[in-house]
C-alpha angles and dihedrals in degrees: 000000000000114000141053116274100223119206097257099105087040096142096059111119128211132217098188131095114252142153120243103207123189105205101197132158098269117011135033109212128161150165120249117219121203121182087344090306124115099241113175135344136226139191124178139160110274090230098148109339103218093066097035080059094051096051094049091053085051111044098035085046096236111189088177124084093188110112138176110205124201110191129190118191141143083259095064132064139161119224135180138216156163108245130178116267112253133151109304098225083063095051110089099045081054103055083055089075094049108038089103088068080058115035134034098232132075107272081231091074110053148053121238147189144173149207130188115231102183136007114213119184087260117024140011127246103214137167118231114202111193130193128173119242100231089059095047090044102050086049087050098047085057102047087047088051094054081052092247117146111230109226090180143312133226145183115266080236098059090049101056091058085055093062080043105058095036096052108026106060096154090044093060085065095069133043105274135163138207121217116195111198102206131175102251099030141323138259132220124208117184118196129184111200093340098309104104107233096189150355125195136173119250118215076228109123128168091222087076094063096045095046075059092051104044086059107047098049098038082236109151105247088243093058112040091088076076094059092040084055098063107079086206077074096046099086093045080047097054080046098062100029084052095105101038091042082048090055086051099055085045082058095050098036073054086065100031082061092051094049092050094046086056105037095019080226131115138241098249094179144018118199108206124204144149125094086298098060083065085078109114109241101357088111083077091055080058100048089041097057096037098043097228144081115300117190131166117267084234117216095175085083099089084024104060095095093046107043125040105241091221086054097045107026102101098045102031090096088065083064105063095096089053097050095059086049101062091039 
């Protein structure tokens, strides 16, 4: 499996049994489907991944070796752009000669796909997902060595707009966006009317806040996830986070500018998600710094009959990758 399954063919369904794993910085988490059901869940810190791997199979008691993989890395990115209108089956072997208009690596060196989001008289409007290939092979040398068959892998982006554009039908009619907090830094979708128009990496990472953490509150860095964990420690947490979580909304309001100059319309709503956005009450800071309506990008939507909300809600946030992943 060599290339990036895009969110074109979203509503398929599957009926076998597969893995959904997140491979983020610094966790691994993922959604277990059995008999096209989401079964169980797991999350659990990267470490060395083959050994992370071993110890969910086992103690989640995985019979299956099928897995979806989403990644998000420094080595991978999303673009869009307008592009002549030629015969689709060409397109692709086209778009090889000139990805270095696109992208900042050798198109050597990475693996790429496309979807096309919209057709004009004159042009397309298509999406380009890039990976490079170190980064895809080495994930796909280890999952062949713990003997798991790879069905496809994504980018965390792409599957958030797949949880976007399957649960939030009133929402596509308006311009919207989807920020991922992520540990080592964030990501920024942008859609207008449902079609997303761009995605950027912010230099945001919650590891910022918790190296700030970690020091003032003399909490060793392994074990501040558990006083995040106590809500009694959420309002102290949005204290000290204020002026990091401030530097992020200037990046996205960065981007929300640049969206307005180019279509003269507004960002009517941000979707926040990753570990961070578990956080009680921070969606005000939000709404407070970008001056419009912040909501959760909420995952629990196809999950309520599986998972008890008083058992996954601080941490269901962490699951909205992998639930674009399974769908």
């Amino acid at each position: 499996m060599k290339t990036i399954r895009l969110f074109n063919n979203f509503f398929k369904k599957e009926t076998q049994d597969f893995v959904g794993i997140n491979i983020g910085n610094y966790y691994v988490k993922g959604l277990i489907v059995r008999a096209g059901r989401v079964t169980d869940y797991f999350i659990k810190e990267k470490k060395e991944l083959p050994t992370t791997l071993k110890q969910i199979w086992q103690e989640k008691n995985i019979s299956t070796n099928k897995v979806k993989l989403s990644v998000k890395d420094n080595s991978t990115l999303v673009r869009y752009f307008n592009f002549p209108k030629i015969d689709k089956k060409k397109i692709k072997q086209t778009l090889f000669y000139e990805l270095n208009k696109h992208i900042p690596f050798p198109p050597e060196e990475v693996y790429f796909d496309f979807s096309i989001l919209e057709e004009n008289p004159s042009d397309l409007f298509l999406l380009l997902a890039v990976a490079k290939k170190e980064l895809i092979n080495s994930a796909i040398d280890i999952f062949e060595k713990e003997k798991k068959e790879i069905l496809d892998i994504s980018l965390d982006s792409i599957c958030l707009v797949n949880v976007f554009l399957a649960y939030y039908k009133e929402e596509k009619k308006i311009n919207t966006s989807i920020l991922d907090i992520g540990y080592g830094f964030s990501t920024l979708t942008v859609l207008r009317n449902g079609v997303p128009f761009m995605t950027r990496d912010l230099t945001f990472g919650t590891k910022d806040i918790l190296s700030i953490i970690s020091n003032v509150k003399n909490v060793p860095i392994q074990s501040i996830d558990k006083w995040i964990a106590a809500t009694e420690n959420h309002k102290e947490f949005l204290e000290l986070s204020q002026d990091n979580i401030a530097a992020l909304c200037r990046e996205v309001k960065s981007s929300f500018d640049y969206f307005e100059v180019n279509k003269g319309e507004r960002i009517e709503k941000v979707f926040l998600t990753g570990g961070l956005s578990s956080i009680g009450g921070i969606e005000a800071l939000f709404k407070e710094y970008l001056e419009c309506e912040v909501l959760f990008l909420d995952n629990l939507l196809n999950l309520k009959s599986v998972f008890k909300p008083e058992q996954f809600n601080m941490i269901k946030n962490t699951f909205s990758v992998s639930s674009g992943i399974i769908l």
